[in-house]
C-alpha positions in Angstrom: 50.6 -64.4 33.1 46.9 -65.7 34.1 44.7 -65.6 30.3 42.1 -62.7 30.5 38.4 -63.9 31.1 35.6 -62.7 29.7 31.9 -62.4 31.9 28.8 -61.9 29.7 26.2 -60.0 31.1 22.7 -62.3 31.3 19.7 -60.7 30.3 16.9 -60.4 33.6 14.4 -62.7 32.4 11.8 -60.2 33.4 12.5 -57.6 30.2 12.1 -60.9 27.7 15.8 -61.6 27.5 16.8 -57.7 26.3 19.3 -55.7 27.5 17.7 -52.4 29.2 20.2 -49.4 28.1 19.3 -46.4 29.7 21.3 -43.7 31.6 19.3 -44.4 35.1 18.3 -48.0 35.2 15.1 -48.8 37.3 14.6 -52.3 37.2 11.0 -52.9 38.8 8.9 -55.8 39.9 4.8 -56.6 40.4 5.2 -54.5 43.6 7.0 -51.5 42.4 4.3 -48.5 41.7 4.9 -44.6 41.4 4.3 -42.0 44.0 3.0 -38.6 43.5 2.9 -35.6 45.8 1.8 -32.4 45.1 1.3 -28.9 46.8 -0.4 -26.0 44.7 -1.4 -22.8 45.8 -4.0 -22.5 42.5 -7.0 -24.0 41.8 -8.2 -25.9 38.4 -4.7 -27.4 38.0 -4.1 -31.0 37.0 -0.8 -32.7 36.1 -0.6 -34.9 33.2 1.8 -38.2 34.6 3.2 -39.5 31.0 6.1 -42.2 30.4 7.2 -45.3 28.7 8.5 -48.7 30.5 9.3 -52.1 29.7 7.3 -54.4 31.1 8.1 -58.2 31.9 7.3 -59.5 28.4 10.1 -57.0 27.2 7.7 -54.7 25.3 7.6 -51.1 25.9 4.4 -49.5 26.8 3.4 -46.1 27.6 1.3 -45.1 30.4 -0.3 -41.7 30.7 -2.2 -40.7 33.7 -3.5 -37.7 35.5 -3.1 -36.0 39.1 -5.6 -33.2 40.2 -3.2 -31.0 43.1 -5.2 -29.8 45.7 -5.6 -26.0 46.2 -4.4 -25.0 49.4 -1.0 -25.8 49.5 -1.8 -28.9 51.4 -0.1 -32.2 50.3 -2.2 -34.5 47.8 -0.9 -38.0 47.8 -1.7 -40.4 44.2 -0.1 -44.1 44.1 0.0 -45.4 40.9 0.2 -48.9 39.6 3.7 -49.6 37.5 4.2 -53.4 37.3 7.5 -55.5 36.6 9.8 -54.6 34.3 11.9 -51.5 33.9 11.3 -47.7 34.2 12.5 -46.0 31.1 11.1 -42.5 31.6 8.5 -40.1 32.2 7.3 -35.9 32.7 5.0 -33.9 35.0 3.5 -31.2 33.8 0.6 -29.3 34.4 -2.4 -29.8 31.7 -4.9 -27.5 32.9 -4.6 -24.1 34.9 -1.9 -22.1 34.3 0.9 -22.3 37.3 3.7 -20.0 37.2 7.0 -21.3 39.0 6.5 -21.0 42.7 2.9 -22.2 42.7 2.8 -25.8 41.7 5.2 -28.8 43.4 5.7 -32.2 42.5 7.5 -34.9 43.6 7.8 -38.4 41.7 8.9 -41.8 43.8 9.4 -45.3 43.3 7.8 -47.2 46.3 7.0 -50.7 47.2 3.6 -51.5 47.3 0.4 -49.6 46.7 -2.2 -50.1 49.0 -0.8 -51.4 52.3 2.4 -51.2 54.0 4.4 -48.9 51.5 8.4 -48.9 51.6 10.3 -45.6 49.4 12.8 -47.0 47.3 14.0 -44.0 45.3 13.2 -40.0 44.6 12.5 -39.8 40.3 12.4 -36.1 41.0 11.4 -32.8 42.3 10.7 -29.3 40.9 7.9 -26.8 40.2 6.2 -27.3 37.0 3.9 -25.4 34.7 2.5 -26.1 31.4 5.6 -25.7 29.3 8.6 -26.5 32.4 7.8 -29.7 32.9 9.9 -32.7 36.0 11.2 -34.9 33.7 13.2 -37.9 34.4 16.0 -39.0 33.8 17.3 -35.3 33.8 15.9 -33.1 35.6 17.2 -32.3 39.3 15.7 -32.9 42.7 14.7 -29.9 44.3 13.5 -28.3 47.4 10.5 -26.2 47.5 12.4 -23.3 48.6 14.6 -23.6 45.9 14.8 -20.4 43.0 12.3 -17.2 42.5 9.2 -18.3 44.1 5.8 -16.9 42.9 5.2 -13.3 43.4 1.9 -12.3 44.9 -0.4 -9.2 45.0 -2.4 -8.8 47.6 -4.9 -6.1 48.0 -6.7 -6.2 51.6 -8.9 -2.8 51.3 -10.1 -1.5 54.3 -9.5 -2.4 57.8 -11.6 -2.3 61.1 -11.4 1.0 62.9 -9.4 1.6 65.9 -7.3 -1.7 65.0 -3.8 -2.3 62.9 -4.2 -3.9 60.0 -2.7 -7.8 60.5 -2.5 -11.0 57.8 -0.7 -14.6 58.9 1.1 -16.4 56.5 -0.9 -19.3 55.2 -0.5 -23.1 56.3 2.1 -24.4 53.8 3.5 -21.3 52.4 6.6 -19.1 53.5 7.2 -15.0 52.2 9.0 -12.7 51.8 8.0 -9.4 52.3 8.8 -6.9 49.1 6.5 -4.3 49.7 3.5 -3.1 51.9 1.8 0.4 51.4 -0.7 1.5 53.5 -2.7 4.4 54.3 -4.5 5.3 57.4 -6.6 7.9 58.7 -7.0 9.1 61.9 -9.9 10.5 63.8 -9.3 14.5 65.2 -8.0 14.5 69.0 -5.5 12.1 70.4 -1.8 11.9 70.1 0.5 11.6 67.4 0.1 8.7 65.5 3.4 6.9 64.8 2.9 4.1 62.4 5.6 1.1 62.0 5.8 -2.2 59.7 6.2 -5.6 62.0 6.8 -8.9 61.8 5.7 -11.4 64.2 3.9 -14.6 65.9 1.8 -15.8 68.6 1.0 -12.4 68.8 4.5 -11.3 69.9 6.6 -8.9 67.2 10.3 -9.6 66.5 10.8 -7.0 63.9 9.5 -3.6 64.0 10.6 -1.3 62.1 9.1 2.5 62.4 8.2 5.3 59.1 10.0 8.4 59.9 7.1 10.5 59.9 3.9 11.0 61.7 0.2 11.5 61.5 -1.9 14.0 63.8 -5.1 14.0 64.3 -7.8 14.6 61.5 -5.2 13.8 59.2 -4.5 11.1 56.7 -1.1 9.0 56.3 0.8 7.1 53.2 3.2 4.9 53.6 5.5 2.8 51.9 7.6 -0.3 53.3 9.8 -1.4 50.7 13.1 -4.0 50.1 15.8 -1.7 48.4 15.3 1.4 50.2 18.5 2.8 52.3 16.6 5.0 53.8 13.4 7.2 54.2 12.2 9.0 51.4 9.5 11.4 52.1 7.7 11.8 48.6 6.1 14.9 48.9 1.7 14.8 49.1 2.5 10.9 48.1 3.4 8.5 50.5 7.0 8.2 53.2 9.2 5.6 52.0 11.2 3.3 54.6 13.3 0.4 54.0 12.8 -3.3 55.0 15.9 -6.2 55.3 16.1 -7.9 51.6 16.2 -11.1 52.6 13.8 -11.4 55.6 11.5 -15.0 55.2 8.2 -14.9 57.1 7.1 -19.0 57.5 3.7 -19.8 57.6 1.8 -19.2 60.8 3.9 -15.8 61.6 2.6 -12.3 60.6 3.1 -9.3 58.6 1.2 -6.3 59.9 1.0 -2.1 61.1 1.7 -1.0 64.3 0.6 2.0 65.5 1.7 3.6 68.5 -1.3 6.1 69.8 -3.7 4.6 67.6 -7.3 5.5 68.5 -10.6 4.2 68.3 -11.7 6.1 65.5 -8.5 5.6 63.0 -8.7 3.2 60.1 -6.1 1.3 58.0 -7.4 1.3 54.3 -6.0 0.5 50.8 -3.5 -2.0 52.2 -1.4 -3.7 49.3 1.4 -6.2 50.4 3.8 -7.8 47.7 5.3 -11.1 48.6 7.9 -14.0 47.1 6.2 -17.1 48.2 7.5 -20.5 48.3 5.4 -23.7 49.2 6.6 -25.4 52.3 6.5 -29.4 51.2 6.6 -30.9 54.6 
């Protein structure tokens, strides 16, 4: 029976003869450097970059830096200088503005090199993060953007043009979902019956229309509600008619939400248009 042999792990010269113990070991050289991208849908947010490494003397230092997200859910790209040694951790969190989940992105990479050629060596992390939920790594789990709640939004649009439906495209970078929209419109005297319906579209073609129950003659004025968890039509008496829209229905950026009005005439006019939305940011 052979004798049992023993092999000693060597030290990398680069952490000053230690042994690095950590759960995720990132062993990094003079060429190794973070990568942040962001989306945020807020403005006056910036993201505080904290960590500790070991660096090539074997010392651990901490490095604390900033990132200022841009504002209209377009990427913003930071590379920042890491140096040889070893990763040991770090957090992203927002340290001014106040994002709620859903509104703030961040992904953290390792990447070879900084300000040419750039090669990406390995994902850190990925989440939403706010002032108190902060990416951390090692620990926290990569994530896609249109992972969990997304943001909910309030929009409020007021009036519209007359002798128009009221329309809004989903902004660059963001994907809905459609909750709610209420709407009221009036309509001039003369004409034929109005028949108001909630749609769905893009390129200026609809693919879901669905049509309130009720309709508005002329000289009169309509309220309506289009609402996730409705069955089926409600009509709320001298409030508003109730009709129900698919639960889980997303709306990607570049497509529409808007009325359509069959019979509308020249003289009616959408007005106090509220939509509710879930939005996600579409990291691309």
């Amino acid at each position: 029976m052979a004798a049992e042999q023993v092999f000693i792990g060597v030290p990398p010269p680069s952490f000053g003869g230690k042994v690095v113990a950590i759960p995720n070991q990132f062993p990094t050289d003079a060429d190794t450097n973070l990568q942040i991208i962001s989306s945020c849908s807020i403005a006056g947010v910036t993201l505080g970059v904290n960590g500790r490494r070991i660096d090539d003397q074997g010392r651990v230092v901490s490095f604390v830096e900033t990132h200022t997200p841009n504002s209209d859910r377009s990427n913003k790209v930071q590379n920042i200088l890491l140096g040889g040694g070893a990763l040991l951790h770090l957090t992203v969190f927002a340290i001014t503005g106040n994002p709620t989940i859903g509104q703030c992105f961040v992904i953290v990479r390792l990447i070879q090199g900084l300000a040419g050629p750039r090669v990406l060596l390995a994902t850190l992390g990925a989440s939403y993060v706010t002032n108190i939920q902060a990416l951390g790594y090692p620990g926290s789990p990569i994530k896609q953007s249109i992972d969990g709640p997304g943001a909910i939004r309030f929009l409020d649009f007021g009036g519209q043009a007359s002798g128009v439906d009221w329309f809004v495209q989903v902004p660059t970078g963001a994907r809905w979902q459609v909750l709610s929209l209420f709407a009221q419109i009036t309509c001039g005297a003369g004409g034929g019956n109005r028949a108001p319906a909630f749609a769905i579209g893009a390129s200026g073609s609809e693919f879901v229309i669905i049509p309130a129950t009720v309709i508005v003659t002329g000289g009169n004025v309509g309220s309506f509600i289009w609402s996730v968890g409705i069955g089926y039509a409600v009509a709320a008496l001298n409030v508003a008619t109730a009709t129900g829209i698919p639960n889980d229905l997303p709306v990607p950026a570049g497509q529409f939400v808007a009325t359509k009005t069959l019979n509308l005439a020249g003289n009616d006019q959408w007005f106090t248009v509220r939509l509710i939305v879930r939005e996600w940011l579409e990291v691309s």
